[in-house]
C-alpha positions, 0 to 999 in steps of 0.5 A: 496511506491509500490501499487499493486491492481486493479481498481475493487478492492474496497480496493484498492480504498480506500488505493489509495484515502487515499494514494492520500489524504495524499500526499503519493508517490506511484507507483501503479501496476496493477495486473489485466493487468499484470500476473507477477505483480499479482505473485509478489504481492502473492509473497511479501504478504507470498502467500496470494492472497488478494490486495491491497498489498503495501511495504512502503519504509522501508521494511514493507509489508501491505495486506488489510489495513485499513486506520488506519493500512496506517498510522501507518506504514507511521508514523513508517517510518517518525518518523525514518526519523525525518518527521511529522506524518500523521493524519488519515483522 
C-alpha cells in the first residue's frame, strides 16, 4: 500500500496507527516535505487536496478513510488473493 500524508495530519495518524496496528506494508510518502509528492497525491485523489490519500495493492484509491473504509478495501483484496481478512480494531 502507497501512503501519502503528513505528520500534522491527524488523519494520517490514525490511518498510519491503524496501518501499523493491522501489520499492513506500507510506503509512506511525506507531502509536506516534497511538493511533487503533494501534486501526485491531488492527482491520484481525482484533484482533491485532502490526505491521507492511499492506493492499495489492487488499484483502488482511498481519500480520508475511516478505519472501517481501511478494512473493507484490505478485505476486498485478500479475499481476491485467497488471505484471512482483517478485523477492524
Amino acid at each position: 500500500m502507497t501512503f501519502f500524508g503528513a505528520a500534522w495530519c491527524v488523519d494520517c495518524r490514525r490511518a498510519k496507527a491503524w496501518l501499523v496496528r493491522h501489520n499492513v506494508p506500507f510506503t509512506s510518502i511525506d507531502t509536506n516535505a516534497d511538493e511533487e509528492a503533494r501534486a501526485t497525491a491531488e492527482l491520484i485523489a481525482g484533484g482533491r487536496a485532502n490526505i491521507p490519500v492511499l492506493v492499495a495493492p489492487h488499484g483502488t484509491v482511498l481519500v480520508e478513510p475511516t478505519n472501517m473504509e481501511l478494512a473493507a478495501t484490505l478485505n476486498s483484496y485478500r479475499r481476491r488473493r485467497g488471505a484471512a481478512p482483517v478485523r477492524c480494531r
